[in-house]
C-alpha positions in Angstrom: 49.3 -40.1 21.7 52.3 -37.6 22.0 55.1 -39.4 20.5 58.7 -38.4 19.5 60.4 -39.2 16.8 64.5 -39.7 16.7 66.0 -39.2 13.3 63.0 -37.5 11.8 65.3 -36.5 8.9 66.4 -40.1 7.9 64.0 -42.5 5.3 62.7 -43.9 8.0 62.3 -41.1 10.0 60.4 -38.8 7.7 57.9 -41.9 6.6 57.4 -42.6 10.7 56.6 -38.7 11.4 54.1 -38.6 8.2 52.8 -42.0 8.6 51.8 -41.1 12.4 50.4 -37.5 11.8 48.1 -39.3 9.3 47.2 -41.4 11.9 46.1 -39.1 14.4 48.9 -38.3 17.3 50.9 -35.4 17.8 54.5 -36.0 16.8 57.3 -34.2 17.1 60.4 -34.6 15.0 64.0 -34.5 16.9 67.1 -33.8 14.6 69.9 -33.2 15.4 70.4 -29.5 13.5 68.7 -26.5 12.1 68.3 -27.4 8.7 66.5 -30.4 9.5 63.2 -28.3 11.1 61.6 -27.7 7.7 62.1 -31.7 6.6 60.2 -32.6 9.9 57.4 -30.1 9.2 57.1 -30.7 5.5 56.0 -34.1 6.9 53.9 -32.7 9.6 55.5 -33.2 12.3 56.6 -30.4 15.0 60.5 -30.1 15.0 63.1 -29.7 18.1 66.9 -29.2 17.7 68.4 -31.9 20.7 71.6 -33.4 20.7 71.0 -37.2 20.3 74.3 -37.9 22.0 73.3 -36.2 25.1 70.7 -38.1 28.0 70.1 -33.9 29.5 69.0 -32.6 26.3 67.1 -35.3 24.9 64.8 -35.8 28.0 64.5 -32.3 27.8 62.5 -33.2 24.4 61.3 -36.0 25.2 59.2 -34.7 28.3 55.5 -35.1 27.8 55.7 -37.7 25.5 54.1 -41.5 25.8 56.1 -42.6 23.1 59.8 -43.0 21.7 60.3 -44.1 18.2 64.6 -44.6 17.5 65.0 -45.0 13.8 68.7 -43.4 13.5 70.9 -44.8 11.5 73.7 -44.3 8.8 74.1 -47.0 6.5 77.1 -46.1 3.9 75.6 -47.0 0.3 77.1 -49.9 -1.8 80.3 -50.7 -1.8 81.1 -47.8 0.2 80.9 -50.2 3.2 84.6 -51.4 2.5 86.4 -48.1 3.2 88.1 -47.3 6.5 85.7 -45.9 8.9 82.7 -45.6 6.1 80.5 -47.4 9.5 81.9 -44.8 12.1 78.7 -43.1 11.9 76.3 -45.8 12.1 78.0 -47.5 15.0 78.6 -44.3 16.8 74.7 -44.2 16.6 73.9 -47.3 17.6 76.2 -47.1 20.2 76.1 -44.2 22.0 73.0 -42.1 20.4 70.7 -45.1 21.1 71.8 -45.6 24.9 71.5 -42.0 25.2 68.2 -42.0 23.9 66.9 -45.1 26.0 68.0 -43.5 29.1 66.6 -40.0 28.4 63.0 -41.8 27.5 63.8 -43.5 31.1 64.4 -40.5 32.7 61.5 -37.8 30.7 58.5 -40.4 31.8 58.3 -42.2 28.6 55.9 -45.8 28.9 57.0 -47.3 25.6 60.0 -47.0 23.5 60.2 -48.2 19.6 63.5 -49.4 18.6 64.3 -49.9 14.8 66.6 -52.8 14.3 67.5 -55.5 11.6 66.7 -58.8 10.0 70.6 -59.2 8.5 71.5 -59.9 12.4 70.0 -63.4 11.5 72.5 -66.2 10.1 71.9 -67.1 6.9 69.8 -70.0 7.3 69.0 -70.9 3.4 65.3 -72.0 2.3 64.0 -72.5 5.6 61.9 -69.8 7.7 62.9 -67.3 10.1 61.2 -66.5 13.4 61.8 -64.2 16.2 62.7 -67.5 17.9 66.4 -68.3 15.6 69.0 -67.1 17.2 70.9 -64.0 16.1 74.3 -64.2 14.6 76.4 -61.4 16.5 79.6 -62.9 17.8 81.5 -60.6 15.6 82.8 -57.8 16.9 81.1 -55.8 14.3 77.9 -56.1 15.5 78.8 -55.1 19.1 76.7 -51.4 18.5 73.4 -53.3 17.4 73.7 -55.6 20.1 74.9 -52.6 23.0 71.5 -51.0 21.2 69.1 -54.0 21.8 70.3 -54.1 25.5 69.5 -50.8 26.4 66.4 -51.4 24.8 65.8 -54.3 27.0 67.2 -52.3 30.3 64.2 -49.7 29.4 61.5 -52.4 29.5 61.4 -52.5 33.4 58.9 -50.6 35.5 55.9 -50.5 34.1 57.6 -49.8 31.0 57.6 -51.4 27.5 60.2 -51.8 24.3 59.5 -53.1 21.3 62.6 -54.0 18.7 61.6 -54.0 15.2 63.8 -55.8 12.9 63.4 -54.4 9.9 63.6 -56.2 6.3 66.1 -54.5 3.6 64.6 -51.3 3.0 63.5 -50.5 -0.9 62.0 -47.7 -2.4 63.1 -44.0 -2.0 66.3 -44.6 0.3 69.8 -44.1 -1.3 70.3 -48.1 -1.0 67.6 -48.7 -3.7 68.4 -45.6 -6.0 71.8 -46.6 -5.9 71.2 -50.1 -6.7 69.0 -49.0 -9.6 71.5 -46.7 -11.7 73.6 -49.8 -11.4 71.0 -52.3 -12.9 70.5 -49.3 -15.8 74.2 -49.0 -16.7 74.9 -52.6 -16.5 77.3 -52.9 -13.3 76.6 -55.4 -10.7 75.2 -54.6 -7.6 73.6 -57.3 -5.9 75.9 -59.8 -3.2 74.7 -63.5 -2.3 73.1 -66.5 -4.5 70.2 -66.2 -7.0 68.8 -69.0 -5.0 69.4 -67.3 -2.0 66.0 -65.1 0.4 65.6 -62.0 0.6 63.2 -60.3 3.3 62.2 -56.9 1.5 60.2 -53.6 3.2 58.9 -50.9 1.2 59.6 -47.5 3.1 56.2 -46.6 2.9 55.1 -50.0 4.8 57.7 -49.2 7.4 56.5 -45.9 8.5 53.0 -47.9 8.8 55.1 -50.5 11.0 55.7 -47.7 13.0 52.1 -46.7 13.5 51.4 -50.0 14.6 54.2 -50.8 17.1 53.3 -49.1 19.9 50.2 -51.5 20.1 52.3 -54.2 20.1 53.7 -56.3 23.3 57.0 -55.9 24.6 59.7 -58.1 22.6 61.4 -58.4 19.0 59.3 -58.2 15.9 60.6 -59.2 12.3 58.9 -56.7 10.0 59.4 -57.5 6.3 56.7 -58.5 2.8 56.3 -62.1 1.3 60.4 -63.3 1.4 61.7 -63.7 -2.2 65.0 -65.3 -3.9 67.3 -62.7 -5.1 67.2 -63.5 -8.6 63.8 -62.6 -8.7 64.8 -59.1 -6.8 67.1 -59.0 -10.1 64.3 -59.2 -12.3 62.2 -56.8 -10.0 65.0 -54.3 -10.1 65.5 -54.5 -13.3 61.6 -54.0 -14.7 61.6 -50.9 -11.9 64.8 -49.7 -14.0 63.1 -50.1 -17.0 65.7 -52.4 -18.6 65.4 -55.8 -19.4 68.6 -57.6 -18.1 68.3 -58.6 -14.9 70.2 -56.9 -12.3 73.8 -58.3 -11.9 75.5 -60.2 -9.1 79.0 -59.4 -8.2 81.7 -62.1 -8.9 81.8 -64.4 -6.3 86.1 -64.0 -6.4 84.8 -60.3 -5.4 82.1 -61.4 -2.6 84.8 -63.7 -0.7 86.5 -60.4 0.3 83.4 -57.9 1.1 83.9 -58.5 4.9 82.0 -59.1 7.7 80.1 -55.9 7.2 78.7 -56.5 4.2 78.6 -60.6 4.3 75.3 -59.7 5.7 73.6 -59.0 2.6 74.8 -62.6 1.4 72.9 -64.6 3.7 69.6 -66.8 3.0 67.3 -64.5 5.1 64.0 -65.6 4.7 61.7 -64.2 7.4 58.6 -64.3 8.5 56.7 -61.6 9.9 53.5 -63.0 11.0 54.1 -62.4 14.7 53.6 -58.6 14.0 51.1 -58.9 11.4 49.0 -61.1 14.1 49.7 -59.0 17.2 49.5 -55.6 15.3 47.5 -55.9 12.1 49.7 -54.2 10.0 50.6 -55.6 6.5 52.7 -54.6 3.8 51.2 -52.6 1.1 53.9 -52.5 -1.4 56.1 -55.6 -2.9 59.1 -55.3 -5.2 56.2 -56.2 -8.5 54.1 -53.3 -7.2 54.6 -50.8 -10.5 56.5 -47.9 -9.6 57.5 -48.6 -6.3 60.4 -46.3 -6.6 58.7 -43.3 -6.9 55.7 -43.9 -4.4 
């Protein structure tokens, strides 16, 4: 298939556009400026320069193509989440860039578009399972551009058309999340938020560029992509063998969690999720766990 690529220059991105190449379809790579054309080729992908803001320009790219795949985002890293306007970016993104982007597919002839999304739009809902079925927790005002995203996503489902909304699991590996989080475990400074007891839903970047691959033989609806749920002490332990230290990665205080805010309360919650809707539609399974050896530098 001809399929296009939004925020080919991103981690998830760059692992779609390789991860599809491999697989056989012609892919190009849209970013947003010059200096992201030789990123999108060094994966193999073909590169065009459109402004994702902008319905004209982006159909203009789009054209041709039986597939969209949205994976922009801008997630600030750590505890960068608490400044003013560190999510200005992100939001503006899933806000306005992601509408854009669902009407231009609309508009070019696209059949099927692929819409990254998340599993922390779940409620924490402690040792029990997740499904596709629990309902999300997105009353807050916060979450007003992931939910403005979805519906658009929805809106492009109609005539003939399909969308499929991946909710991703917390992404480790290679993204500025994990590396982050591992100079932290080396030197001894806390990093992680929530309860040692507490689930975590974990994907491997490499397994989500696979996801990718897979989803556009997948239904119409909401997937939850993620590996085999764990608690977050045993992340601690994970992170910390990966960092090659032997004390476990640290929590914050909990005096210091009670005031992280809404946006990062997320990555407190119980989230343990299971996937097997898209493993069993799809076939696609995760290749790489948090015990794989050297999972940061695959």
């Amino acid at each position: 298939m001809r399929i296009a690529v939004t925020g080919a220059t991103g981690v998830l991105g760059q692992e779609a556009v390789e991860a599809l190449v491999a697989a056989g379809h012609e892919v190009t790579g849209i970013t947003r400026r010059d200096s992201g054309v030789p990123i999108v080729e060094g994966r193999g992908g073909a590169a065009v320069v459109a402004d994702v803001f902008d319905a004209t320009d982006l159909a203009r790219a789009f054209r041709g193509h039986d597939v969209v795949i949205n994976t922009l985002a801008h997630v600030p890293v750590g505890m960068a989440g608490l400044r003013p306007l560190a999510w200005r970016e992100d939001d503006r993104l899933h806000l306005e860039a992601s509408v854009a982007i669902a009407k231009a597919a609309a508009d070019a002839g696209v059949r099927k578009l692929i819409q990254e999304s998340s599993v922390f739009l779940y409620p924490d809902n402690g040792t029990d399972w997740i499904t596709e079925d629990q309902p999300l927790s997105v009353r807050n005002q916060a979450f007003r551009p992931r939910v403005r995203e979805m519906r658009a996503a929805v809106d492009f489902a109609t005539s003939g058309r399909g969308a499929v909304v991946l909710r991703l699991g917390q992404l480790f590996g290679r993204d500025p999340q994990t590396t982050h989080a591992l100079k932290a475990t080396r030197e001894g400074d806390p990093i992680l938020l929530g309860k040692p007891e507490n689930y975590i839903t974990l994907l491997h970047h490499t397994d989500a560029g696979l996801a990718f691959v897979a989803a556009p033989r997948a239904d119409s609806g909401f997937y939850n992509v993620g590996g085999e749920p764990i608690t977050r002490g045993r992340w601690a332990k994970d992170l910390a063998m990966e960092a090659g230290v032997e004390t476990p990665a640290k929590f914050y205080p909990e005096i210091t969690q009670a005031i992280v805010g809404t946006r990062l309360e997320v990555r407190r919650r119980s989230l343990r999720v299971s996937s097997v809707r898209f493993m069993s539609e799809t076939g696609w399974r995760p290749t790489v766990g948090p015990s794989t050896k050297g999972w940061s530098r695959r």
